[in-house]
N, C-alpha and C positions, 0 to 999 in steps of 0.2 A: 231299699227305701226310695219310692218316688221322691223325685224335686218338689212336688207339690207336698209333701210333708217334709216336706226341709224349708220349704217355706214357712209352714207352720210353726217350725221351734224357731227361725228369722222373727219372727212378729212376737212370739212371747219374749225374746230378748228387749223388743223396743216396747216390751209395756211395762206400762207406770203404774205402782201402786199408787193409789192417791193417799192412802191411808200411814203410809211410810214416808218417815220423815228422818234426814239427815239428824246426827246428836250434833250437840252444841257443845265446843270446848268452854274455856272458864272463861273467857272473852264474850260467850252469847255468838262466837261466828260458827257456822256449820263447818263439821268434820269431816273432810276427804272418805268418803267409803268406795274402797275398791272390792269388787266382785269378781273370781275368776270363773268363768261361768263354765270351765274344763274340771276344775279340782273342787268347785262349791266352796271353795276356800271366801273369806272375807274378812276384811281388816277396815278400819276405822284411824285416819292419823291427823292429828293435832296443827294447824299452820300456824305460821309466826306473823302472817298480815293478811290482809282480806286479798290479795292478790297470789297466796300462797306462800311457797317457802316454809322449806320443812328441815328438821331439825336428823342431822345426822343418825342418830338414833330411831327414826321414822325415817329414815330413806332405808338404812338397815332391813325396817319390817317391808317398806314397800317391795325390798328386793326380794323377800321372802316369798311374797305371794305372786312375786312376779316371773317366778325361776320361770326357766325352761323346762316345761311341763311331761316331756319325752322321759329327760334325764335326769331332773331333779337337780340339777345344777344352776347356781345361783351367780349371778353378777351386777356389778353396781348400777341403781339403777338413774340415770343424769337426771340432776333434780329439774331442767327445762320441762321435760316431760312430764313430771311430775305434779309440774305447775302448770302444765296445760289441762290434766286432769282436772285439778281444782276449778281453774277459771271454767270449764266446762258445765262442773257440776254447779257452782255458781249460778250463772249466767240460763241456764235452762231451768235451776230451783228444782231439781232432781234428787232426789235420794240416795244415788251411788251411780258409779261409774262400771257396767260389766266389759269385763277384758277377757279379749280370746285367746290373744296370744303376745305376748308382750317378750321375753330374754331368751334368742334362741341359740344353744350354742352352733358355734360357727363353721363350717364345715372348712377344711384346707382352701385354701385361695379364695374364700368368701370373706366382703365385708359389707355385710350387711349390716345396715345402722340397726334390726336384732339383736344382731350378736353384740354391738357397740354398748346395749344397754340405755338404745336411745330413742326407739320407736314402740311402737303399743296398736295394735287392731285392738277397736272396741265398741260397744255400743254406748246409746247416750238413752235410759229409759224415758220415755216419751216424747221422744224427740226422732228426727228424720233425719237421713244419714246427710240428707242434702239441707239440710239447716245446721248439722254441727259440722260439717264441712265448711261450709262459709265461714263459719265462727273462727274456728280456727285459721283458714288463708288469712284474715285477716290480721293476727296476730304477728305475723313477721317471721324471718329465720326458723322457718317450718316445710315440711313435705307432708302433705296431704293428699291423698289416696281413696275415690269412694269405687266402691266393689260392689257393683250394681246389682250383681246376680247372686253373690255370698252373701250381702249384708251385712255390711260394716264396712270404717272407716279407718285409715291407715294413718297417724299422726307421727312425727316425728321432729328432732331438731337438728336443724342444719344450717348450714354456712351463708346458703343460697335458697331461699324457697323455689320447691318444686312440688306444681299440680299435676295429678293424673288421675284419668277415669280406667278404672278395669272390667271387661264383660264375660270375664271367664266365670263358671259355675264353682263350687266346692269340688273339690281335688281335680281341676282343669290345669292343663300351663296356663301362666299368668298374661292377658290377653289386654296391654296397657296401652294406654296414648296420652301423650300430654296433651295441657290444657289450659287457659289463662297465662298463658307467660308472661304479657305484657300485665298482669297484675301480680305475677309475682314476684317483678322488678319492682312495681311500686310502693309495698305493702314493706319492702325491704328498706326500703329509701325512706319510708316514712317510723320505722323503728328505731333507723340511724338518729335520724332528726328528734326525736323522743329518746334518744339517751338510753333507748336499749343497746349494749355488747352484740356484734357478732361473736354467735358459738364460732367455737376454732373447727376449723375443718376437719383435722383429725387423717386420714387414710383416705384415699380417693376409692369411694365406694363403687364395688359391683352394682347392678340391680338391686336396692335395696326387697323389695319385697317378695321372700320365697312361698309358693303355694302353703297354705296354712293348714286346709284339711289333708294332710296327712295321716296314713293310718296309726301311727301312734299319736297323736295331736286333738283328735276329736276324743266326743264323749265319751267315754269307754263303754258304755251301757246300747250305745248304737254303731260306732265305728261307720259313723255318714260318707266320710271318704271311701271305704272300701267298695264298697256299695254299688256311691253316684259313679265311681270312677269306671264300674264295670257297665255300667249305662249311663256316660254323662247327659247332662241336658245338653239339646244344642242352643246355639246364641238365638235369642231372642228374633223378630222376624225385622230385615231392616241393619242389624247389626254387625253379621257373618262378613260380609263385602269389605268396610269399611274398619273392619278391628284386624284383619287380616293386611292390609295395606297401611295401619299406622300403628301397629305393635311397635311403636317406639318409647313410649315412659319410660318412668323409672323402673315400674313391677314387672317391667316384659323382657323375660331373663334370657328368649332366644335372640334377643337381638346383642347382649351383652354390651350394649354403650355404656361408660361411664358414666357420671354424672357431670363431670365438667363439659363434654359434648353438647349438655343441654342447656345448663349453666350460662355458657361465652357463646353459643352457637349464636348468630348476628338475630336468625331468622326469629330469634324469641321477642326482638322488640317490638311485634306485633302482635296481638293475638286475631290468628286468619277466620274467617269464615266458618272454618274445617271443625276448630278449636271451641267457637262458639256453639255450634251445632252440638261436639260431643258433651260440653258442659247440659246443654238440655236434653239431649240423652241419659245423661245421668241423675240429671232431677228427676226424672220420667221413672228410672228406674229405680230410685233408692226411696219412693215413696208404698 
């Protein structure tokens, strides 16, 4: 399958039925609906306040549809995440939330906040990967991820927020760079101050984000990794030079830095030139 029909199921992921409408718990607020857009699976869960917060019983089901799609293996799914989904689908007045890949078990010496049960790729129907991106940085004690060339956006919770841009295709190495740092000091600083918890750190993570189209991972009805991987696309024109020289993110597993490198690294109190550029690279691309 050409990139240019993988682009095609890309775009039906981000459209919006207009005609569908989120259900309504016995409060009148709209219902969390998750999508997994691998298993057609779909669940509907109940929050306890207009900001989220879900009841053990509904994190239960969210772990359900949130297994690890490979193996059918299930794990707890952190309810921050889970209330990122909400405020998402909130905030955009969308009908549900589709996830590509959300609980992946863990491979030996991997700790990726997948496997943690604390990150989620996903789309936001009618919405631009680079508008729910911002959404999210904003929100604090988060690592966000846009995948300029797969389409989707990488959310998670963490101790320290981290941005990154990735230009790798479907089944590529992950081809990441950081981005915003000096906003993701701030955004941190202003959750404190708002009386939001830092999440606890937990395991000092590998690269948190491993390639997602895998061949056991995609549709099963197309197996798109097998595929592209046999012809990937190459980067975009502009992009090859410059993702080869700062594969350093979080998602770019050949460089294997931890996350505290990036974290405490001094050079984050600014965000360079470099940073700024690839941030509008990736609005460029994620539209």
């Amino acid at each position: 399958m050409s990139y240019a029909r993988y682009r095609h199921y890309v775009r039906l992921w981000h459209k919006k039925n207009p005609k569908q409408k989120a259900p309504l718990d016995a409060h009148g607020r709209p219902e969390l609906v998750i999508e997994s857009i691998n298993t057609r699976e779909q669940i509907a869960l109940s929050p306890i306040s207009d900001q989220g917060g879900f009841s053990a019983s509904e994190l239960e089901r969210a772990a359900r549809v949130l297994r690890d799609q490979r193996t059918g293996n299930e794990f707890p799914v952190d309810p921050g995440v889970v209330d990122i989904l909400y405020r998402l689908q909130r905030h955009f007045k969308t009908h549900s939330i589709r996830v590509i890949s959300a609980y992946r078990t863990p491979h030996p010496g991997s700790h990726s906040r997948h496997g943690q049960g604390r990150a989620i790729d996903l789309v936001v129907p009618g919405a631009s990967d680079r508008a729910v991106a911002r959404f999210v940085r904003d929100l604090g004690f988060c690592g966000v991820g846009v995948y300029t060339r797969s389409g989707f956006v990488h959310v998670d919770v963490r101790a320290r927020s981290y941005f990154w841009v990735d230009y790798s295709g479907p089944g590529q190495p992950n081809r990441a760079r950081a981005v915003l740092r000096r906003l993701a000091k701030k955004v941190d600083r202003r959750a404190l101050a708002a009386g939001c918890p830092r999440p606890r750190a937990g395991v000092r993570p590998d690269p948190d984000v491993e390639a997602v189209w895998t061949a056991d991972s995609v549709w099963p009805e197309t197996r798109l990794a097998r595929q592209i991987a046999a012809h990937p696309p190459g980067p975009a024109a502009g992009q090859a030079d410059a993702t080869d020289r700062h594969a350093t993110g979080d998602g770019a597993r050949a460089t294997g830095a931890p996350e505290s490198q990036h974290a405490d690294d001094s050079s984050n109190d600014e965000a360079s030139d470099d940073d700024q550029a690839a941030e509008q690279a990736a609005e460029r691309g994620a539209k």
